[in-house]
PDB file of N, CA, C, O and CB in Angstrom:
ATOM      1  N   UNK A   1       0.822  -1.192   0.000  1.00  0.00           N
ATOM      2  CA  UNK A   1       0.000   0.000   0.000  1.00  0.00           C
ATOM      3  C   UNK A   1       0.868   1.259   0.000  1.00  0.00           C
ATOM      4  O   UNK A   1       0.654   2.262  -0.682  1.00  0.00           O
ATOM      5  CB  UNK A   1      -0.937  -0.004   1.207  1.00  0.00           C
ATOM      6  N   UNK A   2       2.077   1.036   1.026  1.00  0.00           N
ATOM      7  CA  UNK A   2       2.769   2.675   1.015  1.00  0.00           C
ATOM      8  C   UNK A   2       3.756   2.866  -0.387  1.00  0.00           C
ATOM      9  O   UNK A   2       4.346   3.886  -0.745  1.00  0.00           O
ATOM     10  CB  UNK A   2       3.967   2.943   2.633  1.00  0.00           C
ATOM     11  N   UNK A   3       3.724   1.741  -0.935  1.00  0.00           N
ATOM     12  CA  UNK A   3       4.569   2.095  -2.512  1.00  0.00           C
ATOM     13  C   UNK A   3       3.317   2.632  -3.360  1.00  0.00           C
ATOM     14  O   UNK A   3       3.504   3.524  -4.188  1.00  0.00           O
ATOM     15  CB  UNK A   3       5.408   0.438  -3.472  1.00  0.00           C
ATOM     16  N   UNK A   4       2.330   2.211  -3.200  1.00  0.00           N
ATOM     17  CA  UNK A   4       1.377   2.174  -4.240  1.00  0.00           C
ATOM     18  C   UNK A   4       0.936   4.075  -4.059  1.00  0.00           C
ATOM     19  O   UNK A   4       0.286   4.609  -4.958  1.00  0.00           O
ATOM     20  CB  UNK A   4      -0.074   0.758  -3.864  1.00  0.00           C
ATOM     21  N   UNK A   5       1.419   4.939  -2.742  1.00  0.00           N
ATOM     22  CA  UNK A   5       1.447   6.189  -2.584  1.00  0.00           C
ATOM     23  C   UNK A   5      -0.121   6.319  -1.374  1.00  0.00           C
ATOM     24  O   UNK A   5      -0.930   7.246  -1.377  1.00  0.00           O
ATOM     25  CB  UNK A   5       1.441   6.994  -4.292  1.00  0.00           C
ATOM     26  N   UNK A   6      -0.136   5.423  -0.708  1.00  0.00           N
ATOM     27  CA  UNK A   6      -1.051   5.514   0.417  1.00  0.00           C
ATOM     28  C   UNK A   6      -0.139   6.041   1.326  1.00  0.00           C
ATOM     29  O   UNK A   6       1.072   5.888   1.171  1.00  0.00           O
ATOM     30  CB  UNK A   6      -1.767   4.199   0.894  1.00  0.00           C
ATOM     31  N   UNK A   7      -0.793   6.862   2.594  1.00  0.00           N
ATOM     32  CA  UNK A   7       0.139   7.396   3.374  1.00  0.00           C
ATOM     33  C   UNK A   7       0.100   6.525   4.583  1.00  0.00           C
ATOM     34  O   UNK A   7      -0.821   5.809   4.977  1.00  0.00           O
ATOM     35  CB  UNK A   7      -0.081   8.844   3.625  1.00  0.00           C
ATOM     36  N   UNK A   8       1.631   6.790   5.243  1.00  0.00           N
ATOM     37  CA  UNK A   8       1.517   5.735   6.501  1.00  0.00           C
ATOM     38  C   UNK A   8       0.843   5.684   7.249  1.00  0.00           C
ATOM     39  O   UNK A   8       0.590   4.765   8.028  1.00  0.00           O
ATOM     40  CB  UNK A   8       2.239   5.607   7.223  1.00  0.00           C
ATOM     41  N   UNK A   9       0.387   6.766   7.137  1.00  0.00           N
ATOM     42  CA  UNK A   9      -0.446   6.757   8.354  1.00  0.00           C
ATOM     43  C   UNK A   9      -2.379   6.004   8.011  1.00  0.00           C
ATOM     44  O   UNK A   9      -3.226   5.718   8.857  1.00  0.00           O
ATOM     45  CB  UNK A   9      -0.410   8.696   8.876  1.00  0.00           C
ATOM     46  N   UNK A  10      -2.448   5.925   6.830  1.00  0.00           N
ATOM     47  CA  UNK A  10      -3.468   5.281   6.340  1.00  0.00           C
ATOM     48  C   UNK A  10      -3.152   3.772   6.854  1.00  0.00           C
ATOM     49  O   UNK A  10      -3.814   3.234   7.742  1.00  0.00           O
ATOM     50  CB  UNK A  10      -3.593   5.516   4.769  1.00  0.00           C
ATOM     51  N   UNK A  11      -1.926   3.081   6.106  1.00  0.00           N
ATOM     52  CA  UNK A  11      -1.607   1.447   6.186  1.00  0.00           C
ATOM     53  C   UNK A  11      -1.775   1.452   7.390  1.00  0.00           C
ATOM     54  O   UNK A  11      -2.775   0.986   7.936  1.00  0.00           O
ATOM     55  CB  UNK A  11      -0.188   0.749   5.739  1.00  0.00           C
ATOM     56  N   UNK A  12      -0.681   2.057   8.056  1.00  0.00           N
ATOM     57  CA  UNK A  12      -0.726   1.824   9.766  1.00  0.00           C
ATOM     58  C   UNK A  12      -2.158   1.625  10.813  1.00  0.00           C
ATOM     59  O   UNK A  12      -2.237   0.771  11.695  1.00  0.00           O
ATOM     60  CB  UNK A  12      -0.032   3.198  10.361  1.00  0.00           C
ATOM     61  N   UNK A  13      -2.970   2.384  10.552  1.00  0.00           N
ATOM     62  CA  UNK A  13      -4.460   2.237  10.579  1.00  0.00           C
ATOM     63  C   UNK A  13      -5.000   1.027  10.646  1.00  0.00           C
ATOM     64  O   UNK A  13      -5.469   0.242  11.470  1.00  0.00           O
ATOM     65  CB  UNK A  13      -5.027   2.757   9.555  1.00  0.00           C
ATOM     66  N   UNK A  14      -4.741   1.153   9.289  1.00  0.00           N
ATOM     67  CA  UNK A  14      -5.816  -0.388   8.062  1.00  0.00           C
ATOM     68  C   UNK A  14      -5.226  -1.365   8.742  1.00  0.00           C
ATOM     69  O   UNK A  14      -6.090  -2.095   9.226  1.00  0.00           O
ATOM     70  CB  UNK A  14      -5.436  -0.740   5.855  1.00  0.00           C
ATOM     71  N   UNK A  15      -3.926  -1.783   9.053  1.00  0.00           N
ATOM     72  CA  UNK A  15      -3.286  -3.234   9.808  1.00  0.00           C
ATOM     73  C   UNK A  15      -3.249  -3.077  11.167  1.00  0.00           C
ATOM     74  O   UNK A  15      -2.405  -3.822  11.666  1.00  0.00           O
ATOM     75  CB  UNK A  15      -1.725  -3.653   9.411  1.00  0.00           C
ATOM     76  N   UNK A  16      -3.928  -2.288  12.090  1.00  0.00           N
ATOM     77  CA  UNK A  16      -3.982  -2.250  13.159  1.00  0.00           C
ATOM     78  C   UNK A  16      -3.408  -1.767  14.036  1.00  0.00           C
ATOM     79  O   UNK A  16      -3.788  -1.986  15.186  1.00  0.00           O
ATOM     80  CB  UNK A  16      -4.041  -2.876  13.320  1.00  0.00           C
ATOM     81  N   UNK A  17      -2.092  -0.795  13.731  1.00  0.00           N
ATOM     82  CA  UNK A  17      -1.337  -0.311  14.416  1.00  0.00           C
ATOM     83  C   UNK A  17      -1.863   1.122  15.037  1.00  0.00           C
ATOM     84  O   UNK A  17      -2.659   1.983  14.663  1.00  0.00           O
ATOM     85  CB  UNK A  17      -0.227  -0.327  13.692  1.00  0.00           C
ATOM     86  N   UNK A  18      -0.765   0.876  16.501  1.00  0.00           N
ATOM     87  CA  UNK A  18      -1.182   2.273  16.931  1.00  0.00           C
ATOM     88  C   UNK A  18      -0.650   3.285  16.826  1.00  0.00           C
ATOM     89  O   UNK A  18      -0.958   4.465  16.988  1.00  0.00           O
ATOM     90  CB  UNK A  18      -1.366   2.413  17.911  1.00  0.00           C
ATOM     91  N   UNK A  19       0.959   2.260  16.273  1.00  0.00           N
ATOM     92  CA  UNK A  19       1.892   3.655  15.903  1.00  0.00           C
ATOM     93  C   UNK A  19       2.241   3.491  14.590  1.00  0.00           C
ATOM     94  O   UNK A  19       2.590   2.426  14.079  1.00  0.00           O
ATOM     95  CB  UNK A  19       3.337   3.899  16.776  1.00  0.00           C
ATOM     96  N   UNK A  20       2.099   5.047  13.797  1.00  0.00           N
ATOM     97  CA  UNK A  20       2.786   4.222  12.491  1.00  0.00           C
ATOM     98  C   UNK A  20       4.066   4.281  12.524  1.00  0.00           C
ATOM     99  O   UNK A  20       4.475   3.974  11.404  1.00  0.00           O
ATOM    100  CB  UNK A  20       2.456   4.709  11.094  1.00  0.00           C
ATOM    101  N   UNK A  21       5.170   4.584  13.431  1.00  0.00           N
ATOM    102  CA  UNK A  21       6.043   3.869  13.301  1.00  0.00           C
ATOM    103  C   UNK A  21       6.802   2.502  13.473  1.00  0.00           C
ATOM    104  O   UNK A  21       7.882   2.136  13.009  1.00  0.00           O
ATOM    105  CB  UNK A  21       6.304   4.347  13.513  1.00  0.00           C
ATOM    106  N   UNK A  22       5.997   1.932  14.198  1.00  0.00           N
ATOM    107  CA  UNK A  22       6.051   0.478  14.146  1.00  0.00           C
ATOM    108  C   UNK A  22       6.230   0.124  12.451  1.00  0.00           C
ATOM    109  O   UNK A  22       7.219  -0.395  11.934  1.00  0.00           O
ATOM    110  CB  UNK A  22       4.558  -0.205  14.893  1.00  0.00           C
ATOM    111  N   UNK A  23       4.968   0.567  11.761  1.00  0.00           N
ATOM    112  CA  UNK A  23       4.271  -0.049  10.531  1.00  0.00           C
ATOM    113  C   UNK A  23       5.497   0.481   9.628  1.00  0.00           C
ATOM    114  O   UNK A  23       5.657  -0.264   8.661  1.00  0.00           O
ATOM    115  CB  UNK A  23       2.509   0.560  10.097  1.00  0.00           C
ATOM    116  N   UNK A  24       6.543   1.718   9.674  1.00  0.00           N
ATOM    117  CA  UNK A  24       7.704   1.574   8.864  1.00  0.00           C
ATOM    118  C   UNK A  24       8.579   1.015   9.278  1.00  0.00           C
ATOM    119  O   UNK A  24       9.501   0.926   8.467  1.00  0.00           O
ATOM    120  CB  UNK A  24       8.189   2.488   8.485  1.00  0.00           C
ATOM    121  N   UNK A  25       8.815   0.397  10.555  1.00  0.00           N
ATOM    122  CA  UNK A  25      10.013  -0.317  10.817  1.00  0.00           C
ATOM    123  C   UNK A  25       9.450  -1.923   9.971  1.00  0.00           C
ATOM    124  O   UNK A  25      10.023  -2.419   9.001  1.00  0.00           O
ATOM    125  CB  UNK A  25      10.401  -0.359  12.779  1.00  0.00           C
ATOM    126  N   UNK A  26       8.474  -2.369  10.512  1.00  0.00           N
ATOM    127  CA  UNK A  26       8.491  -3.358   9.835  1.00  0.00           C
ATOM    128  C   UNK A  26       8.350  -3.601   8.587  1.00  0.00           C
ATOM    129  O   UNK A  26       9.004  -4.365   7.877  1.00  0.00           O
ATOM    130  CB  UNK A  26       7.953  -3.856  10.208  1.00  0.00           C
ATOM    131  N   UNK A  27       7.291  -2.787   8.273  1.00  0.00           N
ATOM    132  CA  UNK A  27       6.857  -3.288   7.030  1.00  0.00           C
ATOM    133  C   UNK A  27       7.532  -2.761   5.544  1.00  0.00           C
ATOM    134  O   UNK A  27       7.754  -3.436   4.539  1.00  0.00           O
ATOM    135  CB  UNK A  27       5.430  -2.994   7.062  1.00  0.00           C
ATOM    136  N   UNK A  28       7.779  -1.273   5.787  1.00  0.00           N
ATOM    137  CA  UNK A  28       8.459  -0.207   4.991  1.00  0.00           C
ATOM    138  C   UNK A  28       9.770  -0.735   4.799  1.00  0.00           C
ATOM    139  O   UNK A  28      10.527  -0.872   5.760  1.00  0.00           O
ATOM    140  CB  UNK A  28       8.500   1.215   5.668  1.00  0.00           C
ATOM    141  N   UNK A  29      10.254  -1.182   3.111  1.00  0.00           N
ATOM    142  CA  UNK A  29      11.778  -1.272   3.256  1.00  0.00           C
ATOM    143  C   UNK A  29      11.645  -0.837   2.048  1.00  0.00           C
ATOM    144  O   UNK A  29      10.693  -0.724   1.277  1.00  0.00           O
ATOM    145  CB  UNK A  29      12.687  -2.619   3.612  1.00  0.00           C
ATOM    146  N   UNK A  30      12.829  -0.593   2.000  1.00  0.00           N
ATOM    147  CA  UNK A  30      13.708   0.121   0.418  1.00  0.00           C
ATOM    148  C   UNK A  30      13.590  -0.919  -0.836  1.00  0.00           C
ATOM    149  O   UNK A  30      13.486  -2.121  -0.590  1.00  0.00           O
ATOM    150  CB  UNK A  30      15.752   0.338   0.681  1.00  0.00           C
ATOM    151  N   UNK A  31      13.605  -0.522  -1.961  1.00  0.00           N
ATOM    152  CA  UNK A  31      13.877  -1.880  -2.636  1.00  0.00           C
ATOM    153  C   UNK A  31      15.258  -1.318  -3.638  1.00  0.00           C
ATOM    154  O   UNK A  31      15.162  -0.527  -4.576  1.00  0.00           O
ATOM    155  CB  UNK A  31      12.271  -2.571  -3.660  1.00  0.00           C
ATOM    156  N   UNK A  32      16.654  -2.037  -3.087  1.00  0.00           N
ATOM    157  CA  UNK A  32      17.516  -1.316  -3.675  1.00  0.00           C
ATOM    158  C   UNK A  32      17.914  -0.776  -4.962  1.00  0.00           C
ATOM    159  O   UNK A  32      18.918  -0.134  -5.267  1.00  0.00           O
ATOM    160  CB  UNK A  32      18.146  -1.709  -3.417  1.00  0.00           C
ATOM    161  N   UNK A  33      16.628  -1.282  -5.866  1.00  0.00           N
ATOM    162  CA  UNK A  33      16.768  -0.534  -7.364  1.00  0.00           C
ATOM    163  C   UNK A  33      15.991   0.205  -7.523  1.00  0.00           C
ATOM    164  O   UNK A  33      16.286   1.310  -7.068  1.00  0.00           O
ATOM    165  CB  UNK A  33      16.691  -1.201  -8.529  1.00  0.00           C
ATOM    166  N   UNK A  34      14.770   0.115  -8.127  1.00  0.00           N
ATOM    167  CA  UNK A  34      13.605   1.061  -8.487  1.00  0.00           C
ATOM    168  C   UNK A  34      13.936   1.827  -6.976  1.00  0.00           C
ATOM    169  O   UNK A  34      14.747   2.750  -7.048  1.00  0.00           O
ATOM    170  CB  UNK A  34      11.771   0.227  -8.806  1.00  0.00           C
ATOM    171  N   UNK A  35      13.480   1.575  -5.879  1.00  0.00           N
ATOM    172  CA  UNK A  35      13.085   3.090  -5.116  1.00  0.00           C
ATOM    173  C   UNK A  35      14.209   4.002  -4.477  1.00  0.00           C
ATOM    174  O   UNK A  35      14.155   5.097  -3.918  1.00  0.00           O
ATOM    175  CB  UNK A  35      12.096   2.810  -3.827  1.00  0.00           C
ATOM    176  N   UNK A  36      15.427   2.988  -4.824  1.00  0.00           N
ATOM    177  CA  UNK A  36      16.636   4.082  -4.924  1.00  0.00           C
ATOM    178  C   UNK A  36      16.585   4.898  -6.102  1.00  0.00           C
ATOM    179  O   UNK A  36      17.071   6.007  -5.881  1.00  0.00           O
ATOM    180  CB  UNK A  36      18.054   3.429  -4.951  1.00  0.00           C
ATOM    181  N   UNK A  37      16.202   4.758  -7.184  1.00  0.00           N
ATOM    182  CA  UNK A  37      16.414   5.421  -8.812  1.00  0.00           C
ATOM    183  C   UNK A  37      15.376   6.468  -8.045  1.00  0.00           C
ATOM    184  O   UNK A  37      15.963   7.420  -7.532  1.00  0.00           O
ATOM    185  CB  UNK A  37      15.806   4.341 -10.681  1.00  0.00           C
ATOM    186  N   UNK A  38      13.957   6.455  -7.883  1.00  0.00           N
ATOM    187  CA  UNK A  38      13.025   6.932  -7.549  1.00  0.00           C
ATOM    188  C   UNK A  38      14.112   7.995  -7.168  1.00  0.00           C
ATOM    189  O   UNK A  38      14.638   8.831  -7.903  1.00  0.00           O
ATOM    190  CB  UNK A  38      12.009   6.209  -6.685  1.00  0.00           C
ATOM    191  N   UNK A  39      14.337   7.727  -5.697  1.00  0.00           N
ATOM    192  CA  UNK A  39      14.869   8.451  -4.522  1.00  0.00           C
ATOM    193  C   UNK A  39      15.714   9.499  -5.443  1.00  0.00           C
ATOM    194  O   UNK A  39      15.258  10.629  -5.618  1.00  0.00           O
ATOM    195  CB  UNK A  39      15.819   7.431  -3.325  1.00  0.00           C
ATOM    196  N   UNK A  40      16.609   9.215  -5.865  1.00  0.00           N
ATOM    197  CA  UNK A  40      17.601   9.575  -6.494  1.00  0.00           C
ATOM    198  C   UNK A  40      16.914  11.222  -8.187  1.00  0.00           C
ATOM    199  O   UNK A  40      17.340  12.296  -8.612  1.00  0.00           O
ATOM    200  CB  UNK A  40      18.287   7.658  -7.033  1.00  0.00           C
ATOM    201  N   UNK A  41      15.927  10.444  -8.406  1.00  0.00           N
ATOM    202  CA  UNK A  41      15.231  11.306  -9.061  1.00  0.00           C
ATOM    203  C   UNK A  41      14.643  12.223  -8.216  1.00  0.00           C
ATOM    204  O   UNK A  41      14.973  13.409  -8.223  1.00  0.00           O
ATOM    205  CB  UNK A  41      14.378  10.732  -9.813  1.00  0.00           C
ATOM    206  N   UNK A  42      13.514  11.612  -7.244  1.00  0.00           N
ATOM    207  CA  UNK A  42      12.984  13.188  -6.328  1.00  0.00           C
ATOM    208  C   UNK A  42      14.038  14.258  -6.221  1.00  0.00           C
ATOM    209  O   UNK A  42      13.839  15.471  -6.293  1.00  0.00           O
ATOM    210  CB  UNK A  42      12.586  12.909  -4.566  1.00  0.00           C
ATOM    211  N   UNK A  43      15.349  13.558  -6.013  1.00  0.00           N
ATOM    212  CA  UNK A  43      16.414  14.534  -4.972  1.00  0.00           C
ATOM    213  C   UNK A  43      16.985  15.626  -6.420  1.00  0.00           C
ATOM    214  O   UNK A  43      17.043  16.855  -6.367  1.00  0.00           O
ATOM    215  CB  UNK A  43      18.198  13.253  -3.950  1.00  0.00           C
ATOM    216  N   UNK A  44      17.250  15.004  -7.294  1.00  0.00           N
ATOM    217  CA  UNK A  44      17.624  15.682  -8.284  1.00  0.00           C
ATOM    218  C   UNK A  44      16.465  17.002  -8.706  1.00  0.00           C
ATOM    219  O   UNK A  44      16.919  18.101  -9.025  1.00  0.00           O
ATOM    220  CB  UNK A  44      17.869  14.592  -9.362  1.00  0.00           C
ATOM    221  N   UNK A  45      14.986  16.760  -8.667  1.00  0.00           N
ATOM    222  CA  UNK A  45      13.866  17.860  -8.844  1.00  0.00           C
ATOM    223  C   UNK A  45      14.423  18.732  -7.712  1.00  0.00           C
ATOM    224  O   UNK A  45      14.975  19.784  -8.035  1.00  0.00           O
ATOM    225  CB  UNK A  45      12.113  17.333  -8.629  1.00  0.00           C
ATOM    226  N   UNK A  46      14.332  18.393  -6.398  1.00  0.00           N
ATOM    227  CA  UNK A  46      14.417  19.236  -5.454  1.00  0.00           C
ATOM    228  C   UNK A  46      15.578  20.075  -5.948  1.00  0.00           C
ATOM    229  O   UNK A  46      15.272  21.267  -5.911  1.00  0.00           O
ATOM    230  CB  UNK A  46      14.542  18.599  -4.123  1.00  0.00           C
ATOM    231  N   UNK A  47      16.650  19.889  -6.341  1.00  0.00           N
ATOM    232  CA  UNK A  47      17.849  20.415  -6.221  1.00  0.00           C
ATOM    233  C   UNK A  47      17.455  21.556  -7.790  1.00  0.00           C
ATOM    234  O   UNK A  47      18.087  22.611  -7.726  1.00  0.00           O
ATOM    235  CB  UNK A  47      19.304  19.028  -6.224  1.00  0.00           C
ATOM    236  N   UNK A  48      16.890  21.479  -8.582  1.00  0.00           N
ATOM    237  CA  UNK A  48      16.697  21.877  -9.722  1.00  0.00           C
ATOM    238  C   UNK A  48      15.592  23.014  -9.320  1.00  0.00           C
ATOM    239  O   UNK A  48      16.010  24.106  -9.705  1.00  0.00           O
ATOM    240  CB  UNK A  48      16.336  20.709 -10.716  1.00  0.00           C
ATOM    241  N   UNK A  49      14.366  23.119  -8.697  1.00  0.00           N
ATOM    242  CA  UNK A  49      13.961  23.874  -8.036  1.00  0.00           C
ATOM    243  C   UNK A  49      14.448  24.882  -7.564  1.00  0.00           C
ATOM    244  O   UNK A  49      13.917  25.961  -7.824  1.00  0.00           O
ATOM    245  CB  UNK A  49      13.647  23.460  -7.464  1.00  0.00           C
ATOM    246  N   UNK A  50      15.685  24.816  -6.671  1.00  0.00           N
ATOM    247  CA  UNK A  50      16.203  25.949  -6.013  1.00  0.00           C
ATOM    248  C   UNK A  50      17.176  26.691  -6.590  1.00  0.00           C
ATOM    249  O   UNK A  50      17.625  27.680  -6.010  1.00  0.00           O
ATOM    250  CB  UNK A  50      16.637  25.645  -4.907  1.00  0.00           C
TER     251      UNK A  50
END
């Protein structure tokens, strides 16, 4: 759900948690290609912006 652009605090909810940080320690991980490229693209907009 939180790749798909739901917010944590939605998933965290929906699976029962009370904190959503629980719900990124566990559940939230990186996937070292696509959402590094991702990552790597946001950071480049930001920087182009200013």
């Amino acid at each position: 759900m939180e790749k798909a652009g739901v917010p944590i605090s939605v998933v965290s909810r929906w699976a029962g948690h009370y904190d959503s940080t629980f719900t990124l320690r566990q559940y939230v991980h990186a996937d070292h290609t696509e959402d590094m490229r991702q990552g790597t693209a946001a950071l480049g907009q930001l920087y182009k912006m200013n």
